[in-house]
N, C-alpha and C positions, 0 to 999 in steps of 0.2 A: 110674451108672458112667461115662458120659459127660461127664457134669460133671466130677468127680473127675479123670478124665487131663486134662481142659481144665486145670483149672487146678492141678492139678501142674506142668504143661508149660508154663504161659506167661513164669513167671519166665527160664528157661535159653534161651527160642529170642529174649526179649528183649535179652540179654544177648550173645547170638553178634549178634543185627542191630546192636546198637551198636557192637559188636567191630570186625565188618566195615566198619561207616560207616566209622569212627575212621583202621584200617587203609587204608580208600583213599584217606580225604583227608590220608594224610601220603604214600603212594606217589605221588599227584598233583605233590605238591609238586616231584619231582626232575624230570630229562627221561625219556625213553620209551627212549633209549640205555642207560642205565643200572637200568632195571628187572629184565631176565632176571639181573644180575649181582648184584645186591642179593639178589633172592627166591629165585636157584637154582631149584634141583626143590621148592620147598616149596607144598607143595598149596594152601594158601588165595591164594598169589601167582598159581599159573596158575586159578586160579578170577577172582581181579578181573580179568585180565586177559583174560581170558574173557568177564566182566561188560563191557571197556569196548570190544570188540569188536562184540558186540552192539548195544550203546551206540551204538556208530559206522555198525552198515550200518542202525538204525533211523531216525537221525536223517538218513542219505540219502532211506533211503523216504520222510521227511518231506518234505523239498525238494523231491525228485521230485514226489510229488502238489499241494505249493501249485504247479508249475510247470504241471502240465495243469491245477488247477482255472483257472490265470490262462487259458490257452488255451481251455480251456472257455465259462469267460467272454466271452471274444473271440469265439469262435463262434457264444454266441449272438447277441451286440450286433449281429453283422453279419446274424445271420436275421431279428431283427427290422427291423431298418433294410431287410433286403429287404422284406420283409413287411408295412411300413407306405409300401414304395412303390406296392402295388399295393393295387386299389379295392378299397375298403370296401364292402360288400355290406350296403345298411340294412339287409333282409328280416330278416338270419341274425345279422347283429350282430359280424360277424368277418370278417378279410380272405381271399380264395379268390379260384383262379382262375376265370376264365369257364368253364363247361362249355360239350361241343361244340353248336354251333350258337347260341351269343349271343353278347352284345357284347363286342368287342373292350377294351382297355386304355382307351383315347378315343376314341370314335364317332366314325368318318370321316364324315361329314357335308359335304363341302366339294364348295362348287358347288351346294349342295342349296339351294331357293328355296320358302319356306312362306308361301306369301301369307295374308293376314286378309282373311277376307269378314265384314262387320258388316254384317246385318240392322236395316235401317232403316225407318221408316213417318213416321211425325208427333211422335215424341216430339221434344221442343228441347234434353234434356237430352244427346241424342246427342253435345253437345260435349264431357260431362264421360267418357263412353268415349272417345271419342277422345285427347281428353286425357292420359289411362289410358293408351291404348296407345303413345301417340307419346314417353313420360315415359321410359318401359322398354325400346323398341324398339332394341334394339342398331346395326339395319344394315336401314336402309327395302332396301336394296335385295336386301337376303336375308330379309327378312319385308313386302313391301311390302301397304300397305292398299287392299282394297275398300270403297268404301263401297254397298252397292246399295240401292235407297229404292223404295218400294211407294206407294202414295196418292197422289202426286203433290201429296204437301203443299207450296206452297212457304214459311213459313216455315222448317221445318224443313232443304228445298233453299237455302235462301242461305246458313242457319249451316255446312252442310256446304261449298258453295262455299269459307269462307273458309278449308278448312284446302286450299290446294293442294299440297301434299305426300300428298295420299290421290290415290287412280282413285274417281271418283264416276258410278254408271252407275244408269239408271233403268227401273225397268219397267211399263209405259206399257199392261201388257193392261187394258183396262176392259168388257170383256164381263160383264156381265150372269149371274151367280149362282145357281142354284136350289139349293137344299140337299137332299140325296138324303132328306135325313127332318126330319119336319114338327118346328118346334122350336128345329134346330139353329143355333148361330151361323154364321152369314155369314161372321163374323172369318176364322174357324178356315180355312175354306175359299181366302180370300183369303193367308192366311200360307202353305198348304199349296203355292199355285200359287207365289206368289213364291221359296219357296226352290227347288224345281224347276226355274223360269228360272234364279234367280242361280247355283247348282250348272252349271247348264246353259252359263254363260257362261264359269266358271272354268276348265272341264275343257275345255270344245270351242272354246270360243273364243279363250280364254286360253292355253291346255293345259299349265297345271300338272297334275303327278303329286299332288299331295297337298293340304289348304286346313285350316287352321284357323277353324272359323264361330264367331264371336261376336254378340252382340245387343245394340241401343241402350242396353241399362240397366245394363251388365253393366263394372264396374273388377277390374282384373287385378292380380298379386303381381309384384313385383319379378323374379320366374326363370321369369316365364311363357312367355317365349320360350328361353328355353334349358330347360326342361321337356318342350316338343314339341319341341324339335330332338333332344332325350335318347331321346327315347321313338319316333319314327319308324323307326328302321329294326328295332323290333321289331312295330310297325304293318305294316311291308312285308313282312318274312320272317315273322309267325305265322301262319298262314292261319286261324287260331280264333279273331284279335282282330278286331270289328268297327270298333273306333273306339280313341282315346286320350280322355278328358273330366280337365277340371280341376276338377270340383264331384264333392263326397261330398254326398251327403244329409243326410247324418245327420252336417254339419260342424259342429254346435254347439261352440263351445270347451268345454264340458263334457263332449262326447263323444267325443272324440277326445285323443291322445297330444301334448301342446305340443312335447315336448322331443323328438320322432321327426319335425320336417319333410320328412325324406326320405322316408316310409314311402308304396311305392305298393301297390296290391291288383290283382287282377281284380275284377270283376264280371259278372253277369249281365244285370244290368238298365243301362238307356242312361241314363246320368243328362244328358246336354246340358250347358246352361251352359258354353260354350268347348270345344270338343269337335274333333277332327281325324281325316279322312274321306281316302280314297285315291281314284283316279279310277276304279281298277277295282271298286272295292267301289260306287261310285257306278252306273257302268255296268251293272252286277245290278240298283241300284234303279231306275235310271231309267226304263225300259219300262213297268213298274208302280207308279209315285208315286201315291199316293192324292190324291183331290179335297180331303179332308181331314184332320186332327187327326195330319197327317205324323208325328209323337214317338212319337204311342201304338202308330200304326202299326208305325211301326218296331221297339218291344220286342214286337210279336208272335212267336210262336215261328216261324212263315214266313221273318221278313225275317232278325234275327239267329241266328235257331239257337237250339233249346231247349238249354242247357246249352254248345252247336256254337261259338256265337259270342258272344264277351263283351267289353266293353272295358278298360282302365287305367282306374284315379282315385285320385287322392289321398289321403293320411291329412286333411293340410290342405288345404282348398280353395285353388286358384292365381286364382278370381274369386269376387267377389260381387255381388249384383245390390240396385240401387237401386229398381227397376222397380216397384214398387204397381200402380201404374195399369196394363192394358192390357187383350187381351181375355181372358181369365182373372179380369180384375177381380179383381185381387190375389188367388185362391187358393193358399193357404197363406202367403202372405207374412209377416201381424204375428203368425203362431206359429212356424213355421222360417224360411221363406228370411232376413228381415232378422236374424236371428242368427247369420247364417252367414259370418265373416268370413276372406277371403283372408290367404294368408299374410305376413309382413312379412322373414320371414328371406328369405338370398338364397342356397340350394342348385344345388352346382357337379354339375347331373345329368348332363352329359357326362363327369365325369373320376368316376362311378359304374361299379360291375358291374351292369346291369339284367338280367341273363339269369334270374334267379329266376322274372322274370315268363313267360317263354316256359312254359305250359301244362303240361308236364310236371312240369317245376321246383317251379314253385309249387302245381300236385298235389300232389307229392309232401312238399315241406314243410308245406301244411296238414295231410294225415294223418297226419306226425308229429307236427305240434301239437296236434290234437283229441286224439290217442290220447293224450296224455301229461297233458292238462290236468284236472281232475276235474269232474263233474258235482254240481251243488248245484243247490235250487228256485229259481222266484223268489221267494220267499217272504223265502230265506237269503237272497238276494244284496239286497232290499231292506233288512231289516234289517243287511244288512255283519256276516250268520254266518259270517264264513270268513276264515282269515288268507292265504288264497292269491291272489297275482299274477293268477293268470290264472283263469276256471273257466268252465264251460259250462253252457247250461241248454237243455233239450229242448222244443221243441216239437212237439205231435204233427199238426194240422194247419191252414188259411191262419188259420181262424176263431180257435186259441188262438194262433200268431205275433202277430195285431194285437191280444190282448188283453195277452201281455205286451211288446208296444213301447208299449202307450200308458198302462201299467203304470210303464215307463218314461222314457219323455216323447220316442222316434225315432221316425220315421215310420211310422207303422202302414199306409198304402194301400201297393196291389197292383196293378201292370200287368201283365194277361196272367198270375194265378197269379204275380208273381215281387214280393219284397219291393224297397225300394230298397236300394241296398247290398250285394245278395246274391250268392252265388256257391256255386253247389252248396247253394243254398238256405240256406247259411251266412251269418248279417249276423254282425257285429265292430263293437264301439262300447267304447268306456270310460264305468265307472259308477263313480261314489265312486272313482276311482282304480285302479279293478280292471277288466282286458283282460275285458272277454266274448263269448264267442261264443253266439249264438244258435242251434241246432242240429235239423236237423229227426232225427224219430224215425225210427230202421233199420227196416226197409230202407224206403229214399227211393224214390220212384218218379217223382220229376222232379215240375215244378212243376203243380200244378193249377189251371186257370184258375175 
């Protein structure tokens, strides 16, 4: 039935639309003066007219809206242009402001003086740190050099001699050594005293507020001085950070993000290698400096805080070390450390938002990250089962941690219960190109030695 009237009716309503075309494109044709007197009262004339009424308030609303979308437009050019005035936030990957209690726009920093104390003994290659650091050195007299020297070598005393633009001071104890347990190296004990004095020299004698410590073996990145100048005054105001370091562990260039040079973390575990220390946090240590193996000591949960106290480090390492030889006798050297190379780019980390890192922050953004990311084996992640960016894999305690890092090829050792790289027992490393987080099993109960 419906059919039927359809097309009964399609002929005549075709026939009046063309009617009407026809009709208005000859009434067009006169002026608009003349139309009420042409068409009189006759009903299809006040219908066009009608029609070109319409006509006319649509086509205002037209203009009207290209006129705010053009302002629209405008408004946003200029949000954005605000918006890429202010610091890019590497963590989150988007511009924000500082939340309360972090860093400012640009880190006031002025007047601020971060001296370099390089631990030295007998190595001769000490020239080529130095080297390093005087290449990069913005302003000696806002990062001026220590050099302190232990053994009383003097070759390695006249190479230093020649750079007179360092402060070269020496520490001359020669007492006589017993090692508290049968076995132990000597070395360890001799290193442990020396940095004691030379810490000792900077803060009281010196009285700098703050020291970045480096070691004979060790070349540094192009923004390694403006890296710590970045990073100190969240050193000074988090009372949870123990240190700032420029070495990730686990910096293999296969491990890490190339194209993320900004990317910093927390940690748990003290990684060393260029590392920066306050005079007050100093002053805690100093009463109780151990006779030896000062590093290890210090990631005890005693010195930094179990979970309490952690430091900054790097996506990419800001040094790396040359070092084989010493008393370590190269461990781990020709399997991690010599693969580990400092960065080449040159990141502007004072004209950063760094407040992610202040403890809360970055709390809070890792449990959004865990929560959102998904859980695969290692088994998936070895084969590359998963089309996803990011994933996580559990481990339940320290014994299966080192068996999938070395499943892996990152550092499987533990100081103190605490993996390298950790934080909330959490490591983060890139594998095949995929973010992973290493995860311990709920509920955590903090690290086990």
């Amino acid at each position: 039935m419906i059919k039927k009237f359809r097309k009964r009716h399609v002929v005549p309503y075709m026939f009046i639309a063309v009617f009407l075309l026809l009709l208005y494109i000859f009434l067009r044709q006169d002026r608009k003066a003349d139309f009420e007197a042409r068409c009189g009262d006759v009903w299809m004339c006040r219908l066009i007219k009608g029609l070109e009424d319409r006509i006319a308030e649509l086509q205002g609303r037209l203009d009207s809206l290209k006129g705010s979308r053009k302002d629209v437009g405008a408004n946003q050019q200029q949000i954005q242009e605000d918006l890429n005035k202010r610091p890019v936030n590497p963590r989150f990957g988007e511009p924000r402001a500082p939340e309360a209690g972090g860093a400012a726009e640009s880190v006031d920093v002025v007047g601020l003086t971060l001296p370099i104390l390089l631990m030295a003994c007998d190595r001769k290659e000490v020239s080529k740190a130095l080297d390093s650091l005087l290449q990069y050195n913005p302003d000696l007299r806002r990062f001026p050099i220590i050099v302190s020297q232990d053994c009383g070598h003097e070759p390695t005393a006249k190479i230093i001699a020649k750079y007179t633009n360092v402060r070269h001071i020496k520490h001359v104890n020669n007492t006589a050594i017993v090692p508290q347990k049968k076995g132990q190296n000597v070395g360890y004990y001799k290193i442990s005293r020396h940095y004691r004095w030379a810490l000792t020299q900077v803060f009281d004698v010196y009285n700098y507020e703050a020291v970045i410590i480096v070691e004979d073996d060790l070349e540094v990145s192009p923004d390694f001085f403006e890296y710590f100048l970045a990073t100190y005054p969240l050193l000074k105001d988090d009372p949870t950070l123990f240190c700032v370091s420029a070495w990730n562990d686990n910096g293999k260039s296969n491990f890490i993000d190339l194209n993320q040079p900004e990317m910093l973390y927390r940690t748990d575990f003290f990684p060393g290698l260029g590392w920066m220390l306050t005079k007050s946090t100093f002053k805690q240590l100093q009463p109780k400096w151990p006779a030896a193996y000062w590093d290890d000591w210090v990631r005890e949960p005693g010195q930094m805080g179990q979970g309490a106290k952690s430091c900054i480090r790097p996506e990419i390492s800001r040094t790396s070390t040359f070092g084989k030889k010493g008393v370590s006798n190269g461990q781990f050297f020709n399997e991690h450390l010599k693969f580990i190379n400092h960065a080449t780019t040159d990141v502007h980390f004072t004209q950063l938002d760094l407040s992610y890192l202040f403890k809360n922050n970055f709390d809070s953004f890792m449990d959004y990250r865990l929560n959102s990311v998904p859980v695969i084996s290692l088994r998936d992640l070895k084969n590359r089962i998963t089309k996803e960016n990011e994933v996580k894999v559990i481990y339940k305690n320290n014994k299966e941690f080192q068996s999938h890092a070395k499943a892996v090829g990152i550092m499987s050792d533990l100081k103190s219960g605490i993996p390298r790289t950790a934080y909330r027992g959490v490591v983060t490393f890139v594998y095949m190109g995929i973010r992973v987080y290493f995860v311990p099993a709920k509920p955590w109960a903090g690290y086990q030695a």
